[in-house]
C-alpha positions in Angstrom: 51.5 -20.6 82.8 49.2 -18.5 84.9 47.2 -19.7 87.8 44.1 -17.7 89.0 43.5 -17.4 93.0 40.2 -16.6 93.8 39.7 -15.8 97.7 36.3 -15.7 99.5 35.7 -12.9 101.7 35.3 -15.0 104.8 37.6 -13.7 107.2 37.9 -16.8 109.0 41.6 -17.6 110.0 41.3 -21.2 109.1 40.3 -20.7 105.4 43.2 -18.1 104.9 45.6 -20.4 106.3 44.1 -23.0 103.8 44.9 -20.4 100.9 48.6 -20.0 101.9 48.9 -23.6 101.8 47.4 -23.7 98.4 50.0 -20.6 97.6 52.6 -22.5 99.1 51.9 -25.6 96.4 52.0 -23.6 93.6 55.2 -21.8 94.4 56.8 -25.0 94.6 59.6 -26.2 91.3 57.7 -28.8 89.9 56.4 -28.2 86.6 52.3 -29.7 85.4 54.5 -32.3 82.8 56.1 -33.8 85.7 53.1 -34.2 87.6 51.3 -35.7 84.7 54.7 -37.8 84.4 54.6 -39.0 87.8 50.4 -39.6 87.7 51.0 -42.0 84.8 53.2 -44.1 86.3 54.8 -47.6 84.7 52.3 -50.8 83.9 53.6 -54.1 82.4 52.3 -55.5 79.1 51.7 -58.8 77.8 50.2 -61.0 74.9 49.2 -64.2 73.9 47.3 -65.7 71.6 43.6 -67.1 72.8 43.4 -71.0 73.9 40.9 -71.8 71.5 43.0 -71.9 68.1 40.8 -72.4 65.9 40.3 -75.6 63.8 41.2 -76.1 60.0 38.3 -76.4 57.9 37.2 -77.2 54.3 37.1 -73.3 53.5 41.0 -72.7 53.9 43.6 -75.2 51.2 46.0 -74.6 53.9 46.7 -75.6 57.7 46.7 -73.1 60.3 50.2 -71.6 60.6 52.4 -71.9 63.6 51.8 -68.8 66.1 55.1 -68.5 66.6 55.8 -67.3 62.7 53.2 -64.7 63.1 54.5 -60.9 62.4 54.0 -59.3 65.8 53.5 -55.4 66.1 53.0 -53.7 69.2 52.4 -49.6 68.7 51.9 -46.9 71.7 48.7 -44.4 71.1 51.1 -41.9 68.8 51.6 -44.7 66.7 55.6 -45.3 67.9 56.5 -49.2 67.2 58.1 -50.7 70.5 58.1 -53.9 69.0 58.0 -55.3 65.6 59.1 -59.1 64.5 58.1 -62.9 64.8 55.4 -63.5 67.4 57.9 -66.0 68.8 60.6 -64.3 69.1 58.7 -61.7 70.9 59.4 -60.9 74.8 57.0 -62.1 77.1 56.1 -59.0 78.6 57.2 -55.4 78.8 57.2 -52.5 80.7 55.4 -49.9 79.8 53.9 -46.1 80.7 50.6 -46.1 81.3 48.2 -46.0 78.4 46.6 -47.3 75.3 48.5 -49.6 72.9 47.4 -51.9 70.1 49.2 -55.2 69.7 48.5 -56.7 65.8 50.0 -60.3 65.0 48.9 -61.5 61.4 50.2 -64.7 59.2 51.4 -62.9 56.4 51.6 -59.8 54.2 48.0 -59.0 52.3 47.4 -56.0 50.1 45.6 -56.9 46.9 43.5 -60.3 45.5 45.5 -63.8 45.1 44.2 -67.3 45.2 44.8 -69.3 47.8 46.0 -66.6 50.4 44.5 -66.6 53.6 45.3 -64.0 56.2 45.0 -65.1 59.7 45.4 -63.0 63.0 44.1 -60.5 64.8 44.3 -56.6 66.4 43.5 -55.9 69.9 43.9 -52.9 71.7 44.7 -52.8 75.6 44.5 -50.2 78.2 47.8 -50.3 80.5 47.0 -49.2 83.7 49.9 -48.2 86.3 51.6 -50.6 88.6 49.0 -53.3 86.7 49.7 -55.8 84.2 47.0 -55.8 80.8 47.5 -58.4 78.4 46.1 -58.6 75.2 44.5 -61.6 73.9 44.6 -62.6 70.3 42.3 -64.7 68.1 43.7 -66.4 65.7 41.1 -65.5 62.8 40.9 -65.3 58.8 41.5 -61.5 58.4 40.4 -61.4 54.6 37.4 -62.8 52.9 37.0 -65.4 50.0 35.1 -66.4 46.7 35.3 -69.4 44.6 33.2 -70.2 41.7 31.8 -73.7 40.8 31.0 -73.4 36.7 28.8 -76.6 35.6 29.2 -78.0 32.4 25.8 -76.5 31.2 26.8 -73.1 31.4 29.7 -73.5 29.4 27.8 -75.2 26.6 26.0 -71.9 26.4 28.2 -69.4 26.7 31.7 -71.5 25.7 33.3 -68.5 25.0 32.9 -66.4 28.2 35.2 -65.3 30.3 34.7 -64.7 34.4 36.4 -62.5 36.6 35.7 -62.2 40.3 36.8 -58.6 41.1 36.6 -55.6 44.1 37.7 -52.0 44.4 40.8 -53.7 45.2 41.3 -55.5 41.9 40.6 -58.3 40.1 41.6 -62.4 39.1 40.4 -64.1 35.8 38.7 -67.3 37.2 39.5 -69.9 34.5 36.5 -72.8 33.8 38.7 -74.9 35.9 40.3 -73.1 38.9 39.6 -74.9 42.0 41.3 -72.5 44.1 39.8 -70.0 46.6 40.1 -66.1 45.9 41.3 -63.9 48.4 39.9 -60.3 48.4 40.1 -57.5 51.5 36.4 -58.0 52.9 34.7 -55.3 50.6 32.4 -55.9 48.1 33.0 -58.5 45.4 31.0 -59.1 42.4 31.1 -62.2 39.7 31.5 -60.8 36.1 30.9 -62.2 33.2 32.7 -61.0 30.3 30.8 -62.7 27.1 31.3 -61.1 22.8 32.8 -57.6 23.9 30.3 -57.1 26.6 30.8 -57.6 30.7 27.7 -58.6 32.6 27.8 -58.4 36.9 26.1 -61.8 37.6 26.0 -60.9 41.6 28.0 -59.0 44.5 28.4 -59.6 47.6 29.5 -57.8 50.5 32.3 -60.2 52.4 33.6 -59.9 55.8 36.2 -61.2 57.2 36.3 -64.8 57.8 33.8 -65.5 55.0 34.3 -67.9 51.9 31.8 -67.6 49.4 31.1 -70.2 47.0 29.4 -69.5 43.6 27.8 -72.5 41.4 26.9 -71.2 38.3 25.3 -73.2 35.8 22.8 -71.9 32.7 19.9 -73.8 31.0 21.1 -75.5 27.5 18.5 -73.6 25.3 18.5 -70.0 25.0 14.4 -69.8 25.2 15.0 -71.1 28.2 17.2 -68.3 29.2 14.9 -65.7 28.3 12.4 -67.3 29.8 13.8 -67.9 33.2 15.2 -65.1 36.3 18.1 -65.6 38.5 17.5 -67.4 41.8 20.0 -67.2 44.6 20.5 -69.9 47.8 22.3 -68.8 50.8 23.6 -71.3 53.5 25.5 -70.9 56.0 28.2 -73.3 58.2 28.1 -73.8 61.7 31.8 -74.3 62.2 33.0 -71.4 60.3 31.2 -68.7 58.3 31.1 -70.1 55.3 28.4 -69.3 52.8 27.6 -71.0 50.0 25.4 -69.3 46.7 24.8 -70.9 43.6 23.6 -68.5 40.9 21.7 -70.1 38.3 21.2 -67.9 34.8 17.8 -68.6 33.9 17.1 -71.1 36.0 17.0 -72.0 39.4 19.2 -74.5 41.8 20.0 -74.7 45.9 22.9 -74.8 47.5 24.1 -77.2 50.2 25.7 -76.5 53.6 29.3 -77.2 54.4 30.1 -79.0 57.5 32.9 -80.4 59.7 33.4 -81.6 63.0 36.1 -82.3 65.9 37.7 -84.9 67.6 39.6 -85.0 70.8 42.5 -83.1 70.2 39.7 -79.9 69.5 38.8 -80.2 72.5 42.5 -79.5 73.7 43.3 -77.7 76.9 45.7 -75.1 76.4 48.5 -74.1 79.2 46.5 -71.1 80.5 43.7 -73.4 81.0 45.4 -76.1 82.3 47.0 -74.5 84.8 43.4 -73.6 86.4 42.2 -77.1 85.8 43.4 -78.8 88.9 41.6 -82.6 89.6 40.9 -83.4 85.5 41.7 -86.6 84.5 42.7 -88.3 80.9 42.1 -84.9 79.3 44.1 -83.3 76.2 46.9 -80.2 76.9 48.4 -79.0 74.3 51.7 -76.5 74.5 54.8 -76.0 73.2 58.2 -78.2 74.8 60.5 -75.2 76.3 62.7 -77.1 78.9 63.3 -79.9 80.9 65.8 -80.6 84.0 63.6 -79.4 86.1 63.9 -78.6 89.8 61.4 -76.9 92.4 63.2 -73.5 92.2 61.3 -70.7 90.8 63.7 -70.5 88.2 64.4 -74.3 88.0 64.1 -74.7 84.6 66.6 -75.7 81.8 66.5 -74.5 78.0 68.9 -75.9 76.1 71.1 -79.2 75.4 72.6 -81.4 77.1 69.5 -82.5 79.6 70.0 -85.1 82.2 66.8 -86.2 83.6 64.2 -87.9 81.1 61.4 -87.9 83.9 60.3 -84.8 82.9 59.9 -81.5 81.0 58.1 -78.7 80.8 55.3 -76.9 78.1 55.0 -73.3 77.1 52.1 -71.3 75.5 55.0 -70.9 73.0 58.0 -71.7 71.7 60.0 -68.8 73.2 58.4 -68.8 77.5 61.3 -68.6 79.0 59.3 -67.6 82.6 58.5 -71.0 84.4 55.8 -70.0 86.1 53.7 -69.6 83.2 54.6 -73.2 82.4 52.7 -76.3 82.8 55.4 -79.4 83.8 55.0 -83.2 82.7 56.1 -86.0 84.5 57.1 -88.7 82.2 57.0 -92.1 83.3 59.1 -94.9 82.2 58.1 -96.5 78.8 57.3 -95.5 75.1 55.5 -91.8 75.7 59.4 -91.3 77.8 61.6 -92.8 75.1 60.4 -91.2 72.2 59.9 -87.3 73.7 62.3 -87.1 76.6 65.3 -84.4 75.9 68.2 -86.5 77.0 67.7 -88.4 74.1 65.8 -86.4 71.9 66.9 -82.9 72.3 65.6 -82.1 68.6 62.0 -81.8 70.5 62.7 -78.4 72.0 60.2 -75.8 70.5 58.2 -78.2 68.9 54.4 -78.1 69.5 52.9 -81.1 71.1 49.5 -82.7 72.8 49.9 -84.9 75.4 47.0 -86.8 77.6 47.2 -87.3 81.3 45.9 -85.9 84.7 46.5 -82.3 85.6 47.6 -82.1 89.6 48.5 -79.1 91.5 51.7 -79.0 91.9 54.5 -81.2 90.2 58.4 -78.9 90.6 56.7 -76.1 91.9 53.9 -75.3 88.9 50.8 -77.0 88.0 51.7 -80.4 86.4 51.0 -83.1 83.7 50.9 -86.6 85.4 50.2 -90.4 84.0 50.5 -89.2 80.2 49.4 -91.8 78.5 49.4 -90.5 74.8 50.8 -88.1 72.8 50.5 -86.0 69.6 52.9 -84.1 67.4 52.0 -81.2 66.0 
């Protein structure tokens, strides 16, 4: 390495002294890496997953999965893995140099099209910062994009011997007359074929996104005049709750489409821990959480995880199944009667892990942390 000194021709005695100090600094044994070493510095990392989990709607066969079974991945800017495995099974935090890092949890494995496979989860990247903690926040979002078709009987007295295939750059599925399920695809573009006497005719293509279902209604008129006659018209709507569009592609004739809806009750409504914890004063509202101990006492680390419990009065709630920290917990008081008996972990130790809602009042402080008090229903998840 070679350093360039460049001196000014003042004479002055204080700027030369200046210079042999800035000599001085270079002379010294320490090399640029270790500077850069020491300038980066440690930062702590963290996840979690988003308190709004997003509902289950009409679009998706299948519940929601469980966070906790989610494949977790947590990479460095060169790439390296420093963590890979269930989300729940993850640690809660780790120490880190200072940098860029992506954290990825998904549902499940999904490289090429299958019916009824959604992929849910989400990538974020996060910029550790030293002696600062950055935590990345996941959604919990469909990460491919769907198709279904909806073939009315008048197309198949028409055409009663084609064949349609819904298909992308990443392949294609034969899409009997009566599959019901939804296609999966990468979000690309995906077109509707019909294959019909040795000849294949694209109907329509879309480009899908992530998190959209399309659904298709074909239909056909039951002359072929008619057909000749007639162009194709196409009806997009979309849902409120979810994108979810809906086309119905008539050949030769035309037809709309309807919108998809859904709603949500109480329990979507549901405050989870993070936000609990900074709702102090609300009353008769909805927490949701996972049950990660009991025995509690007012010590920071008063908190017991594992059979036998002694005290049914109260236990405490995790943003998942694995918080072992209580301070990122949210404890319930649990007064005598039906809500105690049937969740307490003296005599129900079996509910450790499991994700629950419970209703009550949320107070300051009850064993040191922001409480649960006067639960007066409960939900098991």
């Amino acid at each position: 390495m070679v350093f360039a000194l460049f001196l000014p021709s003042d004479k002055n005695a204080n700027a030369m002294k200046n210079h042999w100090i800035l000599w001085a600094a270079l002379a010294l044994p320490i090399s640029c890496q270790e500077l850069f070493d020491k300038e980066e510095g440690e930062g702590e990392l963290r996840w979690s997953f988003s308190e709004k989990y997003e509902p289950s709607t009409k679009a998706s066969s299948q519940e929601l999965p469980d966070t906790n079974d989610f494949r977790l991945e947590v990479k460095d800017a060169s790439g390296s893995i420093l963590y890979s495995g269930p989300y729940g099974e993850s640690p809660e935090s780790m120490l880190v140099k200072a940098g860029a890092y992506t954290v990825t949890a998904l549902s499940g494995e999904f490289t090429k099209p299958q019916f009824d496979a959604p992929q849910w989860g989400d990538t974020q990247q996060v910029l550790v910062e030293a002696d600062r903690t950055a935590t990345a926040v996941l959604s919990c979002h469909q990460m491919n994009a769907g198709i279904r078709l909806r073939i009315q009987p008048d197309f198949l007295t028409v055409y009663p011997k084609a064949s349609m295939f819904v298909q992308s750059d990443a392949g294609k599925l034969l899409y009997s007359y009566s599959e019901k399920r939804i296609a999966y695809f990468p979000p690309s573009d995906v077109s509707v074929v019909m294959s019909n006497e040795g000849k294949d005719e694209t109907l329509i293509t879309r480009k899908l996104a992530a998190r959209q279902i399309l659904t298709v209604g074909i239909s056909a008129p039951e002359t072929e005049e008619e057909l000749k006659s007639s162009g194709p018209r196409i009806t997009i709507s979309i849902d409120t709750t979810r994108v979810w569009n809906y086309e119905h592609y008539t050949i030769g004739d035309e037809d709309t489409g309807g919108q998809q809806g859904g709603g949500e009750d109480d329990l979507d409504k549901a405050l989870g821990i993070g936000q609990a914890r900074t709702a102090i004063g609300k009353e008769g509202v909805w927490v949701y959480g996972y049950i990660v101990g009991g025995d509690l006492t007012s010590s920071a680390n008063g908190m017991k995880q594992k059979a036998p419990f002694t005290s049914r009065t109260n236990l405490a709630l995790g943003t998942r199944a694995s918080t072992t920290d209580k301070s990122s917990c949210l404890s319930v008081n649990l007064l005598k009667g039906e809500i105690r008996d049937a969740i307490n972990l003296v005599d129900h130790p079996e509910m450790l892990g499991k994700r629950i809602y419970l209703k009550g009042d949320i107070v300051s402080a009850y064993y040191g942390i922001p409480g649960l008090k006067n639960v007066t229903a409960y939900v098991l998840k």
